[in-house]
Backbone as numpy.savetxt, mean C-alpha at the origin, in Angstrom:
# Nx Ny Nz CAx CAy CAz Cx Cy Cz
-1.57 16.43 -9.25 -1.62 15.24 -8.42 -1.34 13.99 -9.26
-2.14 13.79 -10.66 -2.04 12.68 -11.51 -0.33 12.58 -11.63
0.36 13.56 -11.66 1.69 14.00 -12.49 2.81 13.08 -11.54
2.35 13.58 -9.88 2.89 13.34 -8.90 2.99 11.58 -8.72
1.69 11.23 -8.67 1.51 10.41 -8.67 2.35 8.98 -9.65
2.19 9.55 -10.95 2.88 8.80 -12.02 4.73 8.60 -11.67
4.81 10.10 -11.30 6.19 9.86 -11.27 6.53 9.13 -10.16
5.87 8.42 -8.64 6.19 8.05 -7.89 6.39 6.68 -8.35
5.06 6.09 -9.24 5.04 4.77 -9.69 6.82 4.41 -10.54
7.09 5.55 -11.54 7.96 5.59 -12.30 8.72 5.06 -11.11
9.58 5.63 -10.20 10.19 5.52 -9.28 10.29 4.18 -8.59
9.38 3.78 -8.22 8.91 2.39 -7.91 8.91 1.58 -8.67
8.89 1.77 -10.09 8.96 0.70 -11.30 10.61 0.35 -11.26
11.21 1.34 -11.48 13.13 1.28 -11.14 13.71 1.15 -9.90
13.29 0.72 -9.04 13.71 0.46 -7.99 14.09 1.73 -6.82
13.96 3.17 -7.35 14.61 4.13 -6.70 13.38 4.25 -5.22
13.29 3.31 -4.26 12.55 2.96 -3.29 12.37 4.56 -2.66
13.76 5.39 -2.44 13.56 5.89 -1.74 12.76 7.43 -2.25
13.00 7.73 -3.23 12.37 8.69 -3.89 10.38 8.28 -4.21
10.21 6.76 -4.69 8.89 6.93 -4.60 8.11 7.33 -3.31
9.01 6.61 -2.31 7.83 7.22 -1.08 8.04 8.24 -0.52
8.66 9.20 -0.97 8.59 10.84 -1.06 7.20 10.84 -1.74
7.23 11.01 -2.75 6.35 11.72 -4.20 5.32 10.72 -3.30
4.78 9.90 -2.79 3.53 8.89 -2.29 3.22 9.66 -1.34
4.21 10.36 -0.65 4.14 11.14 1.09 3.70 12.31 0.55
4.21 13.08 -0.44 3.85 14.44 -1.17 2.14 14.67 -1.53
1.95 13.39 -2.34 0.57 13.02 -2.76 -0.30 13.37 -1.39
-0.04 12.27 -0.26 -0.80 12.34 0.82 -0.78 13.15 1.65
0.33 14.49 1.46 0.19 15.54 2.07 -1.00 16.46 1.12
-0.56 16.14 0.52 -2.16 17.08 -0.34 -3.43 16.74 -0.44
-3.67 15.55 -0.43 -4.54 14.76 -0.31 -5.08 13.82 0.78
-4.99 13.84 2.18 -5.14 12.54 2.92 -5.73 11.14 2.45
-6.37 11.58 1.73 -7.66 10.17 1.32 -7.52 10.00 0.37
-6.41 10.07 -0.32 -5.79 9.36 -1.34 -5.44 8.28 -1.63
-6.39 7.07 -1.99 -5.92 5.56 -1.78 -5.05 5.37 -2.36
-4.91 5.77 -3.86 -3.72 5.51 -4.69 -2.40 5.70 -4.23
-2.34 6.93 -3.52 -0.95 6.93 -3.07 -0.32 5.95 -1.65
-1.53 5.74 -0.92 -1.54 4.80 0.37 -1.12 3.80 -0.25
-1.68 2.89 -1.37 -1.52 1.64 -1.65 -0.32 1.70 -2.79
0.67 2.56 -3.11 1.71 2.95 -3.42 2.66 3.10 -2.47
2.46 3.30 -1.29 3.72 3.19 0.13 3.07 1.76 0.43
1.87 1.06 0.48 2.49 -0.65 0.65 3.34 -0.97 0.08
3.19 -0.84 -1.70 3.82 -1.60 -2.75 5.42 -0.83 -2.25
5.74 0.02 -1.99 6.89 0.64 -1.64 7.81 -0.56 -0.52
6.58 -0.63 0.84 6.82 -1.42 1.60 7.64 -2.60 1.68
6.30 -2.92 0.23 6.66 -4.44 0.10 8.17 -4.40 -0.69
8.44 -3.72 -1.48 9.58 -3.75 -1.75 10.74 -3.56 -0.94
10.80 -3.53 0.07 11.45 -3.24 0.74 11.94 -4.48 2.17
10.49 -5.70 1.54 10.50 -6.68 2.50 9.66 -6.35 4.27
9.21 -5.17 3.78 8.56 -5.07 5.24 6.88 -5.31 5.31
6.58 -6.55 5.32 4.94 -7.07 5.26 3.92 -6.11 6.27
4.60 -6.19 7.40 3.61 -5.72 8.53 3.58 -4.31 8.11
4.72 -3.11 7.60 3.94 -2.06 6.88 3.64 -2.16 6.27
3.73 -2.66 4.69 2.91 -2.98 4.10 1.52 -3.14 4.10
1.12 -4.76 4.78 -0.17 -4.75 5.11 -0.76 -3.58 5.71
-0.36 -3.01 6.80 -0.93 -1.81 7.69 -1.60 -0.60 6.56
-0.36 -0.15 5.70 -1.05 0.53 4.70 -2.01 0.05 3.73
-1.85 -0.78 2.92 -2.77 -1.91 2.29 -4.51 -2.06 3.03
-4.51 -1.92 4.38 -5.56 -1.91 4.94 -6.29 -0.18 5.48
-5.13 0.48 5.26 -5.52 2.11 5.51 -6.26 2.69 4.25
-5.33 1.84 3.14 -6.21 2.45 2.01 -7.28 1.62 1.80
-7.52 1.10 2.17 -8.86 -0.24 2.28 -10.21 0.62 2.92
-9.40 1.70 4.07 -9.98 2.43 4.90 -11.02 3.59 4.05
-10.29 4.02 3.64 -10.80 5.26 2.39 -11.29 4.84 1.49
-10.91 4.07 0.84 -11.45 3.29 -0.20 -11.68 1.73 -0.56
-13.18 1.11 0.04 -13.33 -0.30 0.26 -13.12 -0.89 -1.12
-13.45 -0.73 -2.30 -13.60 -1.18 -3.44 -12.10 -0.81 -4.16
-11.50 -0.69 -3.66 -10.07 -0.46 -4.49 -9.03 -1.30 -4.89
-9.14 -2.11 -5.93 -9.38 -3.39 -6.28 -7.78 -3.57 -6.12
-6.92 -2.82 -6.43 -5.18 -3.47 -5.57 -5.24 -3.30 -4.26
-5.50 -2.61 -3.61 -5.27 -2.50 -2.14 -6.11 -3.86 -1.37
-7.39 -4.54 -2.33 -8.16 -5.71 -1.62 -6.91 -7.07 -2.36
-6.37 -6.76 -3.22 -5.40 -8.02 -3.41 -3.96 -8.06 -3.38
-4.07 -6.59 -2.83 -2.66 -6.69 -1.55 -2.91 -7.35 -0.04
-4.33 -6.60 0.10 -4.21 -6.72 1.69 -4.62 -8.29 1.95
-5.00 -9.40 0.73 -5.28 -10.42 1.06 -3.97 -11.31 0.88
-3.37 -10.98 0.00 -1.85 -11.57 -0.36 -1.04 -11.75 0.68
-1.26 -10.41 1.34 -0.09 -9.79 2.43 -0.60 -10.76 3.41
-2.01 -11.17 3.93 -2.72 -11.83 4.93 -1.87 -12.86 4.83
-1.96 -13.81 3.51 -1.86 -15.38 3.24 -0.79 -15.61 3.85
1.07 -14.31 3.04 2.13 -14.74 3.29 2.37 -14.81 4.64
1.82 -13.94 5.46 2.08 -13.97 6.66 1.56 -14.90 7.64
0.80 -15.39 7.18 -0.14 -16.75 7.83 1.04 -18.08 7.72
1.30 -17.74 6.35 1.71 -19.05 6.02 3.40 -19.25 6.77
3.48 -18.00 6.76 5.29 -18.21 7.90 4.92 -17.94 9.59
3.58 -18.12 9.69 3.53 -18.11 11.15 3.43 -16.60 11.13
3.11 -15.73 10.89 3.21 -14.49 11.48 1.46 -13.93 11.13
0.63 -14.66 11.33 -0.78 -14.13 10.73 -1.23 -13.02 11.03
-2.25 -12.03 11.14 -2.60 -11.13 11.18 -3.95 -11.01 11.40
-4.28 -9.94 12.09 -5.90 -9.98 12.52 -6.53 -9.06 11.40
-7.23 -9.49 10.23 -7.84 -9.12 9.23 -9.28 -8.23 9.98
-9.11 -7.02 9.24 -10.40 -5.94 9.48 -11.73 -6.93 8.69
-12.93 -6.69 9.63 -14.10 -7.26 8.56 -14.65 -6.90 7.31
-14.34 -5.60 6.95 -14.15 -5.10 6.11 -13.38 -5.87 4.81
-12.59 -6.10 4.88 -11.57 -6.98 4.34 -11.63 -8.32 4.13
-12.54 -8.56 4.96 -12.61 -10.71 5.24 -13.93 -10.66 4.40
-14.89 -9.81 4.19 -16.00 -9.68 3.85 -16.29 -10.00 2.53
């Protein structure tokens, strides 16, 4: 899983978008409650320019794991930008907390 995992980041570090969120999807087929890999298809997301998935995942892995210290400063980042272009978002309490 660690192996899987690394190589998705690798993937995501070089831009090959579409191969990390394989190896992120692979992870979470083996794992459901895998935050690391959840908050690895935001960062995927976000690369990709798509906020609202992004955030969505960002807050799934928030789900599984409250204390997961990138997924709480994605999912607040992701909040701000979208506030700030008019597109805000209804923040879980979990999250605002």
């Amino acid at each position: 899983m660690i192996e899987l995992l690394r190589q998705a980041e690798r993937e995501l570090t070089v831009g090959r978008l579409d191969q990390a969120e394989k190896r992120y999807w692979q992870a979470i087929e083996a794992d459901p409650r895998n935050a690391i890999a959840v908050v690895g298809l935001a960062r995927e997301a976000g690369e990709r320019r798509d906020d609202r998935t992004a955030y969505a995942f960002a807050v799934q892995a928030l789900g599984i794991d409250p204390e997961n210290a990138t997924a709480l400063r994605l999912e607040a980042r992701l909040a701000e930008v979208m506030a700030a272009r008019g597109d805000p978002v209804e923040r879980p309490a979990f999250a605002v907390a």
